[in-house]
BADRENDREN-19515 format. One record per residue (C-alpha): residue number from 0; residue in one letter; z, x, y. Coordinates in steps of 0.001 Angstrom, whole numbers. Example, Ala and Ser with C-alpha at 12.3 -4.5 7.8 and 13.67 -1.06 7.14 Angstrom:
REM BADRENDREN-19515
<0,a,<7800,12300,-4500>>
<1,s,<7140,13670,-1060>>
END
This chain:
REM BADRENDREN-19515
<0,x,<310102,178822,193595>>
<1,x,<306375,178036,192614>>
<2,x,<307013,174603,192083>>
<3,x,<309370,174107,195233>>
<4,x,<305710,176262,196911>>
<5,x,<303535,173685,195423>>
<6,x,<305492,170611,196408>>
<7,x,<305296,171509,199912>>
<8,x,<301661,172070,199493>>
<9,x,<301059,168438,198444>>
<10,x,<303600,167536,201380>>
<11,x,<301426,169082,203865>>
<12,x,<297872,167691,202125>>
<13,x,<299601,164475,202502>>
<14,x,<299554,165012,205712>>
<15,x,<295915,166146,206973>>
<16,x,<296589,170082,206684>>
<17,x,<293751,171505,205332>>
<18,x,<295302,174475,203143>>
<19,x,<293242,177786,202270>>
<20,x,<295256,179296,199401>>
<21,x,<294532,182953,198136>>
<22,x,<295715,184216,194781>>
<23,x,<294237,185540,191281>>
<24,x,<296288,183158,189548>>
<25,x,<293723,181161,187855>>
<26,x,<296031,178011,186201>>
<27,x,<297163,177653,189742>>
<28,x,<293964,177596,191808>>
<29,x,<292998,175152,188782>>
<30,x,<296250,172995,189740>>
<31,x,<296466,172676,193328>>
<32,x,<292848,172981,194461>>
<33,x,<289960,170820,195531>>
<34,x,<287250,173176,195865>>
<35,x,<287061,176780,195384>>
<36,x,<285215,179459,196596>>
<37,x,<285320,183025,194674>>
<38,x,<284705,186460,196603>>
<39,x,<283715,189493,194389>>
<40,x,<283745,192920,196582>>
<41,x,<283937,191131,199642>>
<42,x,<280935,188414,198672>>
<43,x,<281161,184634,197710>>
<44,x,<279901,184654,194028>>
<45,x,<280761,181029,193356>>
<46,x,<281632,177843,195150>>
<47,x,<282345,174091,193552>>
<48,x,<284532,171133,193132>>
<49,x,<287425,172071,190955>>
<50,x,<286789,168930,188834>>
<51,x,<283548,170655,187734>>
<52,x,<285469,173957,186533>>
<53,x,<287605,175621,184453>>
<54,x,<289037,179184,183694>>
<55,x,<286174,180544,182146>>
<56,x,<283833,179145,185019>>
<57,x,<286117,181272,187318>>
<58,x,<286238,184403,185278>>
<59,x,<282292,184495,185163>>
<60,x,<281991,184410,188811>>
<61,x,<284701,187253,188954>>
<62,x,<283269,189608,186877>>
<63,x,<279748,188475,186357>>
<64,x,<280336,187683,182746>>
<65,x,<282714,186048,179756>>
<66,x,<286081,187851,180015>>
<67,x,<285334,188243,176139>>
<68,x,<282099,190042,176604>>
<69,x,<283371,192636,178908>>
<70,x,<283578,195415,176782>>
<71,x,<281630,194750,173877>>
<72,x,<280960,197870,172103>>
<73,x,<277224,199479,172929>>
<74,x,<276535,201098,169467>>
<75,x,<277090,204941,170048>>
<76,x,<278631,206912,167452>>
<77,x,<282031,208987,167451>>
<78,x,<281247,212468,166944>>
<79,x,<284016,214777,165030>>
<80,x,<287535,214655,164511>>
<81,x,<288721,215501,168049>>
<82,x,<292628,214585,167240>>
<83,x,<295130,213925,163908>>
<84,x,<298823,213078,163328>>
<85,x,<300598,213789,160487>>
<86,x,<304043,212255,158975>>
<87,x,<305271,211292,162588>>
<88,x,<308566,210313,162301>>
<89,x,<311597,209215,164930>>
<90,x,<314634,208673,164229>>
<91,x,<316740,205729,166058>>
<92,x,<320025,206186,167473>>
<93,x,<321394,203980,165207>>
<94,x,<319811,204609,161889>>
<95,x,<316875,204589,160581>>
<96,x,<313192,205400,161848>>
<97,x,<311658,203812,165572>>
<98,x,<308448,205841,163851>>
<99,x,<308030,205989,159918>>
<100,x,<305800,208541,158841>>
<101,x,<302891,207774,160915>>
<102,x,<299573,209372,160400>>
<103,x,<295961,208450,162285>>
<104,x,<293046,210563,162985>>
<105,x,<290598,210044,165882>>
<106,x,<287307,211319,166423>>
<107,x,<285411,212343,169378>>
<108,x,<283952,209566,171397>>
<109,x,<286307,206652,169615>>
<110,x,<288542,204199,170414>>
<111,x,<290896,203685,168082>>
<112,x,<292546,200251,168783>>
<113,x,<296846,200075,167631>>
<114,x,<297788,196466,167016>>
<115,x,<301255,195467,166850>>
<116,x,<303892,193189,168416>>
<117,x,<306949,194059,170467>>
<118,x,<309037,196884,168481>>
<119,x,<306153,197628,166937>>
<120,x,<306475,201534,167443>>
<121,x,<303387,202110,169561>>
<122,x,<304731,202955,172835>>
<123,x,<307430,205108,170534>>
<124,x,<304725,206725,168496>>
<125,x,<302683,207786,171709>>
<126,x,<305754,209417,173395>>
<127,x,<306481,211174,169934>>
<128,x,<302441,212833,170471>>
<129,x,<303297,213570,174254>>
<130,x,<306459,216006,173329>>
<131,x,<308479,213763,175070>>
<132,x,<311206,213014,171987>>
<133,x,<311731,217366,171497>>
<134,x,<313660,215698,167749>>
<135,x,<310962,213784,166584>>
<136,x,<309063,215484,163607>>
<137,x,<305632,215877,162140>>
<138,x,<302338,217565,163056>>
<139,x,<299664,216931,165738>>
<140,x,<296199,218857,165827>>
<141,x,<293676,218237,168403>>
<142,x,<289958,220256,167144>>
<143,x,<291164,221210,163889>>
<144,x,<293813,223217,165959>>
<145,x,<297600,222447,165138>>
<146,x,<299359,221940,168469>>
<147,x,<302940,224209,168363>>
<148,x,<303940,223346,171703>>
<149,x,<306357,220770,171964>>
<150,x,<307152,219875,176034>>
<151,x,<304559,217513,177448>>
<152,x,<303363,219799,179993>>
<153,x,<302128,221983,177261>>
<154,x,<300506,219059,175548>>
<155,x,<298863,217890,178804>>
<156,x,<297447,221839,178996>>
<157,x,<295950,221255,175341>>
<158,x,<293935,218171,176274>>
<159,x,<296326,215126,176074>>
<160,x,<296807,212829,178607>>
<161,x,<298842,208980,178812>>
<162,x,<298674,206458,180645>>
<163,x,<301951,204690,180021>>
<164,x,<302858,201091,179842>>
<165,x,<305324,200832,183009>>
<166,x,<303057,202233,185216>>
<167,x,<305498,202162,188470>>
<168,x,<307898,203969,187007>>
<169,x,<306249,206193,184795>>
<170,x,<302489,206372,185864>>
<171,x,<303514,206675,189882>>
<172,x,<304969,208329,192805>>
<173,x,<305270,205064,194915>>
<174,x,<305815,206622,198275>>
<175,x,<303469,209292,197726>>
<176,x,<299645,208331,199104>>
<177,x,<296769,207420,196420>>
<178,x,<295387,211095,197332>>
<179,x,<298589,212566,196137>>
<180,x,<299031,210304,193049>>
<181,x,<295872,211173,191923>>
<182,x,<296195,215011,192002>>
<183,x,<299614,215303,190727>>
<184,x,<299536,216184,187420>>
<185,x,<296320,218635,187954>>
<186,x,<297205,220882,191398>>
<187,x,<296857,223995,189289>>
<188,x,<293005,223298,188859>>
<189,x,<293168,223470,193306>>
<190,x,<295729,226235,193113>>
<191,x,<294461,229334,194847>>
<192,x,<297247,232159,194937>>
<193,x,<299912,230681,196671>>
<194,x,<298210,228126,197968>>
<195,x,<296165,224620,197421>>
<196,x,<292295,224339,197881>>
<197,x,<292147,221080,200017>>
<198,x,<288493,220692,200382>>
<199,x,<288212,220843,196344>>
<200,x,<291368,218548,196001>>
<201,x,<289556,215858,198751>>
<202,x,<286078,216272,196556>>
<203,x,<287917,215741,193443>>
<204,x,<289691,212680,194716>>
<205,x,<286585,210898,196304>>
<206,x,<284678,210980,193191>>
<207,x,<287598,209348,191095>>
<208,x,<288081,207008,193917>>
<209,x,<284669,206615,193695>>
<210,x,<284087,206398,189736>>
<211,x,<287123,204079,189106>>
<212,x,<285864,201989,191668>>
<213,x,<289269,202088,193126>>
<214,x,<288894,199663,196146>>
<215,x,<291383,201526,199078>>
<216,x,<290631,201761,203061>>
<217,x,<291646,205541,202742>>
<218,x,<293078,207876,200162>>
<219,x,<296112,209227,202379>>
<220,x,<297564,205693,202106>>
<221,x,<300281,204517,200063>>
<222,x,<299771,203886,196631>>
<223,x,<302331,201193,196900>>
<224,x,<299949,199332,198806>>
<225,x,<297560,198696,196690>>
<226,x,<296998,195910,194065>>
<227,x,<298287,196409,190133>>
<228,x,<294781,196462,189262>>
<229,x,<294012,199895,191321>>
<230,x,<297282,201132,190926>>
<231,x,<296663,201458,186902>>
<232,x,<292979,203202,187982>>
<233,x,<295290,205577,190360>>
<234,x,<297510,206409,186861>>
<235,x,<294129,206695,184635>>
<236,x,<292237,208591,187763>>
<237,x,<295252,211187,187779>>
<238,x,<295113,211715,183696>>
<239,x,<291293,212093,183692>>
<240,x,<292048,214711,186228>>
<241,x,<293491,216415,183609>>
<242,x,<290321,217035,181422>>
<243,x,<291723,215456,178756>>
<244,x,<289916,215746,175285>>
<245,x,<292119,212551,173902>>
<246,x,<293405,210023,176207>>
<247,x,<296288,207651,175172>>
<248,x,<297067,204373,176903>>
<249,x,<299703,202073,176190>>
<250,x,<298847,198542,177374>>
<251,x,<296402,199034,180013>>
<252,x,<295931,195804,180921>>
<253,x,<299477,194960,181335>>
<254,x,<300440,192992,184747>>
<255,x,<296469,192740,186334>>
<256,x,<293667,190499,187045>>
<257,x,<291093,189217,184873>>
<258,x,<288780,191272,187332>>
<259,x,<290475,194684,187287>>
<260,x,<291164,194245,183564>>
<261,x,<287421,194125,183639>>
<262,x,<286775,197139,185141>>
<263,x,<289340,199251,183204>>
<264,x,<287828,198210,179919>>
<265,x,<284307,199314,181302>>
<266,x,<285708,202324,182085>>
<267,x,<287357,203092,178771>>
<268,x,<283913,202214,176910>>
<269,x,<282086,204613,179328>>
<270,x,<284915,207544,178457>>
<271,x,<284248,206947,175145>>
<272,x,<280595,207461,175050>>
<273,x,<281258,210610,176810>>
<274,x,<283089,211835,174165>>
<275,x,<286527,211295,174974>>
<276,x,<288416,209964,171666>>
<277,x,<290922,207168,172975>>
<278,x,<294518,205991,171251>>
<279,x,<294819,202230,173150>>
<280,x,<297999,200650,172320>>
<281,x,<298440,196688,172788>>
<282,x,<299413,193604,171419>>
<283,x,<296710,191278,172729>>
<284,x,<294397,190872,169796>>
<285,x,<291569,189811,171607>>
<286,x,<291604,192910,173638>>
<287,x,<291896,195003,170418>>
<288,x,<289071,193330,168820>>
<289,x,<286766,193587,171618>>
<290,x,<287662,197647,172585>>
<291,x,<288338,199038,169254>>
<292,x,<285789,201154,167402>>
<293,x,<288975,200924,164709>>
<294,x,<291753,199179,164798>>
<295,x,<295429,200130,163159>>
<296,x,<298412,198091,163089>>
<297,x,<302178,199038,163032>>
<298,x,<304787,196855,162435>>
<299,x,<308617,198342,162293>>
<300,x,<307820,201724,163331>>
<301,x,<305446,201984,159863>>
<302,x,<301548,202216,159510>>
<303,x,<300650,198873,157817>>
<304,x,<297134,198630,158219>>
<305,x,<293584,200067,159159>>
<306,x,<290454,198010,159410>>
<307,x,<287268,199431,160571>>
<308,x,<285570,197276,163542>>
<309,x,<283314,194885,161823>>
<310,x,<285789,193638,159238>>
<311,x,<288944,193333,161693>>
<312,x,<289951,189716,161311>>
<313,x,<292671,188209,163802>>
<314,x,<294435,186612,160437>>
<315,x,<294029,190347,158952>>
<316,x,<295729,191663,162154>>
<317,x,<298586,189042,162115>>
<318,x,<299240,189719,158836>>
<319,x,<299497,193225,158711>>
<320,x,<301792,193475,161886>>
<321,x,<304603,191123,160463>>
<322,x,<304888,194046,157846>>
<323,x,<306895,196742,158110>>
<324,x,<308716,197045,154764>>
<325,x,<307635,198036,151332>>
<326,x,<304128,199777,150810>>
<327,x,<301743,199173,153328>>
<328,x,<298353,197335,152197>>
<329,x,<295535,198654,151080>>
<330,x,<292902,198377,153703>>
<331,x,<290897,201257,155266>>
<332,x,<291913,204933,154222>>
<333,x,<292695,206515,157580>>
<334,x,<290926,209763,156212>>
<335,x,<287092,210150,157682>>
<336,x,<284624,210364,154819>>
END
């Protein structure tokens, strides 16, 4: 269909049309264009010939910088253990382990980066910490605490919060409005008696909408309507409303812009340095390496390596995640000194 679009672009250039085509899709504007004009927040940050550019030239004008600078870590310290797993294990259906006797610790104010491909265990792992697998096995303790609760609504109580990887049908209500979305999982906090506090829940929403820079006309609209770029700041607007003390979030980046991806990874560096300790699950290693004050790997539902920030490697990466079997290598202990 996008070649059959593009053919009867060239048609119509062929003959005199002068086209004005919209999209985010950089390799295309890069394809089919002459010139090119790019609007950030509603302003033209860049005009030229498209001979004269390429992706990165693009990129800078949409976010003001290198897509590989945007979150480059700013040099503040993670306080004290905030959260810890212990032998986290789930079995498969049909034999064996999805997770193999996982343990990780996070502190306060961290990001700790997990690396690994598809099947990895990651998105497995993380459900496994939210209660949502009631026969998975092993121990979770967020401040020293263990947790005993095992449903997620429990967990979310304690100070745990996800933002999961298919965000339409797991982060969203799609015909609910953005307002709505965002208060969802946090009404008790507006709950007075038998009734909701609207003027608190309206405050509370305009300063996410406000903080996440979520770009919408009004918050009683649809949440469908919105781009995939403010629909994942909806999902990570309605977990921060939570007060969460650890925040997971399983590919955050996954099906948005260069510009919103932008935005989310400022976001997650500013969370951080107010202390909230951060499990980010993906398999892009250049997001890892930029994001992660550490970074572990899993490969085959196992733990096969931890590397500390400044001697992550992407060859050290690769290798450890097409492990999975056998004893995992010796890295990084994943015990704090």
């Amino acid at each position: 269909e996008v070649e059959i679009l593009f053919k009867v672009i060239a048609d119509l250039k062929a003959r005199g049309v002068a086209i004005v085509y919209i999209s985010h899709r950089l390799e295309e504007l890069i394809r089919i264009g002459d010139y090119i004009t790019v609007l950030r927040d509603g302003r033209i940050t860049g005009q030229e010939e498209m001979k004269n550019v390429d992706t990165q030239w693009i990129v800078r004008q949409m976010i003001g910088s290198d897509a590989k600078d945007f979150a480059k870590a700013d040099g503040h310290l993670p306080g004290e253990e905030i959260f810890r797993a212990e032998e986290i294990c789930l079995p498969r259906a049909t034999g064996g382990l999805a997770v193999d006797h996982v343990s990780l610790s996070l502190r306060a104010g961290e990001i700790l980066g997990i690396y690994g491909l598809m099947g990895a265990g990651r998105s497995e792992l993380f459900d496994c910490i939210m209660g949502r697998h009631g026969h998975s096995t092993g121990d979770i303790f967020i401040g020293g605490r263990k947790v005993k609760e095992r449903d997620t609504t429990q967990r979310i109580r304690r100070g745990l919060a996800l933002i999961p990887e298919d965000r339409q049908r797991e982060g969203l209500v799609s015909i609910l409005s953005v307002a709505s979305n965002l208060t969802l999982a946090s009404l008790s906090r507006f709950a007075r008696l038998f009734h909701i506090r609207g003027a608190d829940e309206r405050q509370a929403v305009t300063q996410v909408v406000r903080e996440l820079a979520i770009r919408v006309a009004d918050p009683a609209q649809e949440v469908s309507s919105l781009s995939g770029g403010n629909q994942q700041k909806v999902v990570i607007g309605k977990a921060l409303l939570t007060g969460p003390k650890v925040l997971l979030m399983d590919e955050p980046s996954r099906g948005i812009d260069v510009g919103a991806k932008a935005d989310v990874f400022r976001t997650m560096r500013k969370l951080s340095r107010d202390g909230l300790g951060i499990l980010f699950a993906t398999s892009d290693l250049d997001e890892v390496m930029a994001l992660s004050d550490r970074i572990a790997v899993m490969s085959n539902g196992k733990l096969t390596g931890m590397f500390d920030r400044t001697e992550a490697t992407e060859a050290a990466l690769v290798a450890a995640s097409a492990l999975g079997h056998g004893p995992a290598p010796h890295t990084e202990s994943t015990a704090h000194d």
